[in-house]
C-alpha positions as a LaTeX table, in Angstrom:
\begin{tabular}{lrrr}
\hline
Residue & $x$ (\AA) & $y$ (\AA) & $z$ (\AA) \\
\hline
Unk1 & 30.85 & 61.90 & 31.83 \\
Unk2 & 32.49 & 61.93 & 28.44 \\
Unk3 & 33.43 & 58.12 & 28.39 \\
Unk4 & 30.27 & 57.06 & 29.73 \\
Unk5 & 28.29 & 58.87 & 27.53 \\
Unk6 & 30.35 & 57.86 & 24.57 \\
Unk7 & 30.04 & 53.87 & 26.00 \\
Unk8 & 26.23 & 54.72 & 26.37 \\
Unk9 & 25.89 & 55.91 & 22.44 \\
Unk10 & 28.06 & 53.11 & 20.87 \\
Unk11 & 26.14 & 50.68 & 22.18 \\
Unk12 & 23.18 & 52.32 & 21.30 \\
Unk13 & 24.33 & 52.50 & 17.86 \\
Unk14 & 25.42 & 48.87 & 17.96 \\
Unk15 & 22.18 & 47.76 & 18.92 \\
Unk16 & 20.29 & 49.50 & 16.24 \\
Unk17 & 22.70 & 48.16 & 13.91 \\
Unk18 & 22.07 & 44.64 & 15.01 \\
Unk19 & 18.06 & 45.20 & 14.75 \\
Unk20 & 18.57 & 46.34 & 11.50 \\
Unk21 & 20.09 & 43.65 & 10.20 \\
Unk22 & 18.34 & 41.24 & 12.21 \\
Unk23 & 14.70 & 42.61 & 10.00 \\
Unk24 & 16.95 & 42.44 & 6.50 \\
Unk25 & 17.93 & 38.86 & 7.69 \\
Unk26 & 14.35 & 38.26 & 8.68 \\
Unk27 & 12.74 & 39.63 & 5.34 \\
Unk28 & 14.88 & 37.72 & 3.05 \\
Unk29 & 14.36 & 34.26 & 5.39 \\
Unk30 & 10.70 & 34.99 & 4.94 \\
Unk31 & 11.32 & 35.43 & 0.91 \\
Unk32 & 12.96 & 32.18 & 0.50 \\
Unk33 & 10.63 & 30.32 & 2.38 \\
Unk34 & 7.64 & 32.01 & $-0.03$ \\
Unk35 & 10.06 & 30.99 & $-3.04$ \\
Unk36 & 10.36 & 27.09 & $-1.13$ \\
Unk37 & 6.86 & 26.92 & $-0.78$ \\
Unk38 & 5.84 & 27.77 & $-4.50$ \\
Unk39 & 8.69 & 25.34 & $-5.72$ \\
Unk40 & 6.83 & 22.45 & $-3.53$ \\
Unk41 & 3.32 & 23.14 & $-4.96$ \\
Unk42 & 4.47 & 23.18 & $-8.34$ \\
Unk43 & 6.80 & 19.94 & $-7.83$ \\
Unk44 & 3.48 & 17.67 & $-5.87$ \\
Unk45 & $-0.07$ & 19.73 & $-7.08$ \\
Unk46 & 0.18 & 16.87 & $-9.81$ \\
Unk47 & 0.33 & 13.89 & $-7.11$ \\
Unk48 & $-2.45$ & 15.07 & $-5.28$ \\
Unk49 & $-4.86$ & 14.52 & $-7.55$ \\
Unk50 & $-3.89$ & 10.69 & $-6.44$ \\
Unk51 & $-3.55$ & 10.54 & $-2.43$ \\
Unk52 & $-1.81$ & 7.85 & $-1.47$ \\
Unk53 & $-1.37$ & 7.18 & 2.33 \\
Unk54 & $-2.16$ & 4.56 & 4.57 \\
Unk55 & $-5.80$ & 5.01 & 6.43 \\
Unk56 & $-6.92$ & 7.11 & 3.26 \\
Unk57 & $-10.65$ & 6.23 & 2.22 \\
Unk58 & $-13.67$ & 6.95 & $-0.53$ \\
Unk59 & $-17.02$ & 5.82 & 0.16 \\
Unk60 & $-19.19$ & 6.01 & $-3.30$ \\
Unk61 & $-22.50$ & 5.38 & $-4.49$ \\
Unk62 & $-22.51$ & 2.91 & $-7.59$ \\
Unk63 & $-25.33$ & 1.97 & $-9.81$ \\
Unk64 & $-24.55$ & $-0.41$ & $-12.28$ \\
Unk65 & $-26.82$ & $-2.30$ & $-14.97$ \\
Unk66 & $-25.19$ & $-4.94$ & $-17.13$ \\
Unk67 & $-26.96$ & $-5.91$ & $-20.63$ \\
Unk68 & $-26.26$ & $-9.72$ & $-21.39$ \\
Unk69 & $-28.52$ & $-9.88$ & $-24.34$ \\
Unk70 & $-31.34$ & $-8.09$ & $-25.70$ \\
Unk71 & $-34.04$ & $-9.95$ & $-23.26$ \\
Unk72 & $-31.73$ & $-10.07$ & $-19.87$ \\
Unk73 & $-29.87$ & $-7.53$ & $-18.05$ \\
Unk74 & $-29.09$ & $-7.13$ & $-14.60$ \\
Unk75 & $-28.99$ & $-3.87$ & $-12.04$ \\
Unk76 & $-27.96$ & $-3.30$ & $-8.91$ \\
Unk77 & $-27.17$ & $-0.05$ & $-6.81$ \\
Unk78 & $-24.97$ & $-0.74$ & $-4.03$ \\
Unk79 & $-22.21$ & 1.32 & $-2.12$ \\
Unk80 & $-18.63$ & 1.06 & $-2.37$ \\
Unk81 & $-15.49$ & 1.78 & $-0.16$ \\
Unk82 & $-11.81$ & 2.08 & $-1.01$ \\
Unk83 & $-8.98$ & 2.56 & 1.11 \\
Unk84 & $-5.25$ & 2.56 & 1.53 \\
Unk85 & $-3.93$ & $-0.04$ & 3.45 \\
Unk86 & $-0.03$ & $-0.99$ & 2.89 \\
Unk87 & 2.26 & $-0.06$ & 0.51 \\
Unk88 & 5.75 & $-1.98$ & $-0.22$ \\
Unk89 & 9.00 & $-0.78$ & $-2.55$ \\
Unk90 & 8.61 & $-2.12$ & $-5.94$ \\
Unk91 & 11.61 & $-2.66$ & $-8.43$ \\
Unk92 & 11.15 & 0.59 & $-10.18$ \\
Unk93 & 12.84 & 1.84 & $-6.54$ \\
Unk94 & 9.44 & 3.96 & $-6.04$ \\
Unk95 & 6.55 & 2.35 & $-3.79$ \\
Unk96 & 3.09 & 0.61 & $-4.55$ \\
Unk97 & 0.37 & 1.18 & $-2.58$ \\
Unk98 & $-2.53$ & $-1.80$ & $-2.12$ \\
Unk99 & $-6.13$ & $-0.69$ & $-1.27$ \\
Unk100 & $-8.72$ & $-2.85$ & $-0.56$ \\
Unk101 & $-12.45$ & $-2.71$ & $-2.17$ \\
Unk102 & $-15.13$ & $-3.51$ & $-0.09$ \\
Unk103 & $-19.34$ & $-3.48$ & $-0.83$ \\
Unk104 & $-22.39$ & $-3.16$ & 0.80 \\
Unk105 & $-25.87$ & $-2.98$ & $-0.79$ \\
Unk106 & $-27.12$ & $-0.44$ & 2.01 \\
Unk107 & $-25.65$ & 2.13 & 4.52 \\
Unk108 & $-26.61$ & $-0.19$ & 7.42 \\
Unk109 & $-25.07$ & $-3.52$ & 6.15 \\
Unk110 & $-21.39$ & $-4.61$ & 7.03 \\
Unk111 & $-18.72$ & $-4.02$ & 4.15 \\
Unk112 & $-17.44$ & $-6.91$ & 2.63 \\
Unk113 & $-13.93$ & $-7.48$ & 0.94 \\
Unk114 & $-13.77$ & $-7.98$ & $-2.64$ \\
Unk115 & $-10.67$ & $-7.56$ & $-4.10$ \\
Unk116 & $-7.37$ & $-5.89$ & $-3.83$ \\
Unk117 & $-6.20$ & $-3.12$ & $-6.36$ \\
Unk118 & $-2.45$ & $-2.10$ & $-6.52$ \\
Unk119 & $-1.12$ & 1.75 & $-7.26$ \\
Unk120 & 1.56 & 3.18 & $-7.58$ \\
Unk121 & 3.06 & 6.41 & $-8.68$ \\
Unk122 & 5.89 & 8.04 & $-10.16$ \\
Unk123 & 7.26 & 11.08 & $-12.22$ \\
Unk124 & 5.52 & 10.38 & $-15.51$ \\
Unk125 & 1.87 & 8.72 & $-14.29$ \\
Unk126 & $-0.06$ & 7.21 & $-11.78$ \\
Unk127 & $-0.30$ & 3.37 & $-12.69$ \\
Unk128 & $-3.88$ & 1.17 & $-11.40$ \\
Unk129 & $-3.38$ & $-2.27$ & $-11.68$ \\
Unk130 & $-7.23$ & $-4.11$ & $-11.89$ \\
Unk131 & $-7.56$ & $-7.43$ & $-11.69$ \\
Unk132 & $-2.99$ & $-7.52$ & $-12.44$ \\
Unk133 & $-4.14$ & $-5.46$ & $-15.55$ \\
Unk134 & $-2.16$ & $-2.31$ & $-15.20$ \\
Unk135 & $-4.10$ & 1.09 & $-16.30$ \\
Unk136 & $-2.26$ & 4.52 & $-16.85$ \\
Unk137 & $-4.81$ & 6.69 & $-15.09$ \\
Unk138 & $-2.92$ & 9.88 & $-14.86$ \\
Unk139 & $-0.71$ & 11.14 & $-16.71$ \\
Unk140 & 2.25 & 14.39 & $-15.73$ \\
Unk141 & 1.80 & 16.89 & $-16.06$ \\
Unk142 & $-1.96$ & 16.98 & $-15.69$ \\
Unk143 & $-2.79$ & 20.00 & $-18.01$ \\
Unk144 & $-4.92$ & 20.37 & $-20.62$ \\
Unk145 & $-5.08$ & 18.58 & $-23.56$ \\
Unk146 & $-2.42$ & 16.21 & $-22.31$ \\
Unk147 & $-3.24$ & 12.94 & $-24.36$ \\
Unk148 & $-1.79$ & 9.16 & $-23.44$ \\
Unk149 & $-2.26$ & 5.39 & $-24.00$ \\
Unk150 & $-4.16$ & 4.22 & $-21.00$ \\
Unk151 & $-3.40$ & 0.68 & $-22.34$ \\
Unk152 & 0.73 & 1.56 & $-23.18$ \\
Unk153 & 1.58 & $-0.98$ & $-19.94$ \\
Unk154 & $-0.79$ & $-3.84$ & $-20.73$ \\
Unk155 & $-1.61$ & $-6.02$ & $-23.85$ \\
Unk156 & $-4.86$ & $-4.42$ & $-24.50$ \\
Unk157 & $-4.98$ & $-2.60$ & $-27.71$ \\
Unk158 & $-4.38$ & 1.25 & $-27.73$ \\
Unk159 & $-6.92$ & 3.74 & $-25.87$ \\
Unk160 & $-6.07$ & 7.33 & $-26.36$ \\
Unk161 & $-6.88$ & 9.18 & $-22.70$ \\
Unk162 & $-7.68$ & 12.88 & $-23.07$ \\
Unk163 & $-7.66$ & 15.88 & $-20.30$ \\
Unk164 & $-10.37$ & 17.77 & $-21.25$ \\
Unk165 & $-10.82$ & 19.95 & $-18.16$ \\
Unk166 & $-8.72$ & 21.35 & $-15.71$ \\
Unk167 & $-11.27$ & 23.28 & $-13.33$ \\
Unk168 & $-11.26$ & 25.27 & $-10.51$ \\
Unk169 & $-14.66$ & 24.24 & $-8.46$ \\
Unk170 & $-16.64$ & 20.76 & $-8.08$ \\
Unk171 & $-19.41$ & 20.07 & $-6.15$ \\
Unk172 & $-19.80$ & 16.65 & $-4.20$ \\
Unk173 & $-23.08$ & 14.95 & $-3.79$ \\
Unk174 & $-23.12$ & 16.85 & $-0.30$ \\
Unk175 & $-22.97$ & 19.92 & $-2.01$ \\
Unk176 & $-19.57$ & 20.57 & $-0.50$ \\
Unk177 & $-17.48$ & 22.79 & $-3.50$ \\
Unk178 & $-13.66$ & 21.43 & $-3.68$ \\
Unk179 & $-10.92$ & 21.69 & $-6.29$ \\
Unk180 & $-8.81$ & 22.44 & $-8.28$ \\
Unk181 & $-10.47$ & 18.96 & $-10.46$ \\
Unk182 & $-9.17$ & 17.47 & $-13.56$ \\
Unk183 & $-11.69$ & 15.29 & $-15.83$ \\
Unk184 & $-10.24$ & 12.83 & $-18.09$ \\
Unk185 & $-11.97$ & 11.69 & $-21.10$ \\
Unk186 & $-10.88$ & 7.71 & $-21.61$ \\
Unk187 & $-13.20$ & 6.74 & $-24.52$ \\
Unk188 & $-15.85$ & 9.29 & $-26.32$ \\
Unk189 & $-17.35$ & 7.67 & $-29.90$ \\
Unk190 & $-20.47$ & 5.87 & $-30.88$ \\
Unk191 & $-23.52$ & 6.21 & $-32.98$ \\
Unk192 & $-27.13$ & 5.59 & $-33.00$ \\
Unk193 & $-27.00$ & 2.66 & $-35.15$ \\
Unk194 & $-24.49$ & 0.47 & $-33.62$ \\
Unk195 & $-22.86$ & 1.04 & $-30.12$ \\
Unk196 & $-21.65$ & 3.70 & $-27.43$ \\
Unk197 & $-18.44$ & 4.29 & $-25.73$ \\
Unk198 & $-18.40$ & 6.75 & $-23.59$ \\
Unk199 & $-16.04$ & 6.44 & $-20.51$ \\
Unk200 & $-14.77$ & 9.41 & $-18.17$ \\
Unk201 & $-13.47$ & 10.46 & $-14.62$ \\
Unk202 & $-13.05$ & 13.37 & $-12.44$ \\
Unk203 & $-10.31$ & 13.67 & $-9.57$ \\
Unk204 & $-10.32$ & 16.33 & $-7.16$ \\
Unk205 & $-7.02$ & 17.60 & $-5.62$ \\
Unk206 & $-6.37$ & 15.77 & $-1.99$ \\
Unk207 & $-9.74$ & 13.99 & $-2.60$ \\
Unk208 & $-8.62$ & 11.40 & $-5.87$ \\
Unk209 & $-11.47$ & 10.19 & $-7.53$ \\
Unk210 & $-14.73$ & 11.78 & $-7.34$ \\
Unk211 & $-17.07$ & 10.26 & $-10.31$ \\
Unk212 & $-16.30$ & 7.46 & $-12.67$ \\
Unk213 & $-19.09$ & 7.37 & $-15.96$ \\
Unk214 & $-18.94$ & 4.24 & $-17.96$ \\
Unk215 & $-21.34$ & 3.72 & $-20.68$ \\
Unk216 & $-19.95$ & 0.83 & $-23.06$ \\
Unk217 & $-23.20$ & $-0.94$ & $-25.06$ \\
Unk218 & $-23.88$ & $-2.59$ & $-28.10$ \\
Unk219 & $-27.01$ & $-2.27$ & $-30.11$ \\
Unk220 & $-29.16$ & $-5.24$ & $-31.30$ \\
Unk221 & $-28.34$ & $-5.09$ & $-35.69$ \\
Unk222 & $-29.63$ & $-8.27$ & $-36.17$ \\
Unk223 & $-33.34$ & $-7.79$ & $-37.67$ \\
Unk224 & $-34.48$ & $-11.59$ & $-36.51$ \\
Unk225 & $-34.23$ & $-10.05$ & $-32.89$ \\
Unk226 & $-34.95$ & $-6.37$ & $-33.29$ \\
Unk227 & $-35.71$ & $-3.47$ & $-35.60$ \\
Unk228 & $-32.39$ & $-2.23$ & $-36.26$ \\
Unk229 & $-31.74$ & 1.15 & $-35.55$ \\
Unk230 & $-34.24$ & 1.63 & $-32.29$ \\
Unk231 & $-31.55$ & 1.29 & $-30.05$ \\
Unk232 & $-32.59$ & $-2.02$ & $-28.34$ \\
Unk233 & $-29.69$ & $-2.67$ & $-26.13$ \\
Unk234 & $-27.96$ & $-6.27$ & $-27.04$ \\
Unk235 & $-25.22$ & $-6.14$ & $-24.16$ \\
Unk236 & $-22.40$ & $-3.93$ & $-21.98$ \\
Unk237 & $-22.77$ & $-2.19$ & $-19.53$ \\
Unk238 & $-24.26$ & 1.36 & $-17.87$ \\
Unk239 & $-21.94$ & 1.98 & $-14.80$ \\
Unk240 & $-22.16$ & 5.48 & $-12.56$ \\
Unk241 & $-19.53$ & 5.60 & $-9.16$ \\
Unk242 & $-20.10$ & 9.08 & $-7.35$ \\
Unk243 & $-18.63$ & 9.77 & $-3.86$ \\
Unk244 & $-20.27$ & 10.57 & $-0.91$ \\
Unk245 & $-17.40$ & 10.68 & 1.81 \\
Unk246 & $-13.80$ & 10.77 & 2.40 \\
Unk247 & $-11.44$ & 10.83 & 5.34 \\
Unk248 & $-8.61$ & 9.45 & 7.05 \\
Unk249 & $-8.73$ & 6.24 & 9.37 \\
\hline
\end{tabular}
């Protein structure tokens, strides 16, 4: 009786041990993790204000008027899509992603191609190449106040990029609230005499770019045309690009 009962209790004991060590070893795995986690969100929140992966698409609503002189402009509303279709390594070692740009002038219509836009990404920005003209569109970290040349990679002249806002909450054309956002302020100056630049953007985390506001126009000054100072537009352009859907193909 004494040896078993003394074999009986020792393994109790041993088993309690183990399950008590088994929970510390359990509570601490569960702390790291926690402490892995927050490292990641901290190391790619930046990045996905940018997605980047094949299938991704934005379908946006675009109205567009361009001035070509004080007596002929042109507008057009018409919808466009974007989307992710290859990427490739580039010689910075990191990759660039190509997404096509398609158009339709109603909901019903086909899409058809336009053009091809390159991105890529890395530490320091995220890089849109228009047309082969390169564009720093982000810049890391994305936090307020952050300022950049959005021009520093092409051989356009300077243009200061500001990050105004760094918000919690923004509502989609659905109605549909997402975030965090980020707006960035390319170009705001201008005056009532002569011209008005006033470009921005908003990108949604995981969504990319939400609204796109270009108003770049020049004023008629010439008093054989006009009657300077009323704001008769002599050319640019009035350009609006909301989105209205998102999603993975």
């Amino acid at each position: 009786m004494f040896l078993f009962t003394f074999k009986d209790t020792g393994g109790f004991r041993q088993k309690t041990g183990l399950l008590k060590n088994f929970y510390k070893y359990l509570a601490g795995l569960l702390v790291v993790l926690a402490g892995c986690g927050d490292d990641e969100t901290k190391v790619t929140s930046d990045a996905d204000y940018f997605p980047l992966h094949k299938g991704f698409y934005q379908i946006y609503n675009v109205s567009e008027t361009r001035y070509l002189n004080i007596n002929d402009s042109e507008s057009r509303t018409f919808q466009l899509k974007t989307e992710v279709v290859d990427s490739f390594i580039n010689q910075e070692g990191g990759y660039t992603y190509t997404i096509h740009r398609s158009e339709r002038t109603t909901p019903s219509d086909p899409w058809t191609f336009t053009e091809v836009w390159a991105v890529r990404m890395n530490t320091a920005n995220v890089v849109v190449s228009e047309e082969n003209v390169p564009y720093i569109r982000i810049a890391f970290p994305a936090v307020k106040n952050r300022t950049w040349d959005g021009n520093a990679l092409n051989t356009l002249s300077a243009d200061e990029y500001v990050l105004t806002t760094v918000g919690k909450s923004y509502q989609l054309e659905s109605g549909e609230q997402v975030g965090p956002y980020i707006q960035i302020v390319q170009e705001d100056s201008g005056d009532p005499i002569t011209f008005v630049d006033k470009r921005q953007e908003f990108y949604v985390k995981n969504i990319g770019l939400v609204k796109q506001e270009v108003t770049d126009i020049k004023y008629c000054s010439d008093a054989d045309d006009c009657v300077p100072g009323t704001q008769v537009i002599n050319n640019g352009i009035i350009y609006v690009q909301t989105l209205i859907e998102y999603g993975q193909n």
